[in-house]
Steps between C-alpha positions, in 0.01 A plus 500: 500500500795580760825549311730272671809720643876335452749478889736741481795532762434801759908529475645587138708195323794729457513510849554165600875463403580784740184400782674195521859611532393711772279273683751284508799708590313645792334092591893379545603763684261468774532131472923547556415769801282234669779207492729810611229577803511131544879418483594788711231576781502294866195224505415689805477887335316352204156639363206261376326802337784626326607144411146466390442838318866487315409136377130656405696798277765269324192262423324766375777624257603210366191341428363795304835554380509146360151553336644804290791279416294235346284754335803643371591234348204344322361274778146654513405392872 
């Protein structure tokens, strides 16, 4: 008979508070320096990758960022 093994997180549950501070520090500022890149750059001198790979980052950050934050506080996602 296979003993049935519980989920455990790969990440600690102590560090979710501070995971998702961080995530999400790091998430807003890339998301405020691409409106900046946006607001302040010529249509003409503009970048689709780095408009692309900016947006890609902040996504990135905020979504995991948003996962520890739920975690953190009791919504088990």
């Amino acid at each position: 008979a296979k003993s049935a093994k519980s989920i455990s997180s790969p990440v600690p549950d102590a560090w979710y508070p501070t995971l998702a501070v961080f995530m999400l520090t790091i998430g807003l500022v890339v998301t405020a320096s691409f409106f900046i890149y946006e607001a302040t750059s010529l249509r003409k001198n503009r970048c689709l990758a780095k408009e692309l790979t900016t947006g890609a980052v902040a996504s990135v950050f905020l979504g995991f960022g948003s996962l520890f934050l739920l975690l953190a506080s009791g919504v088990y996602v």
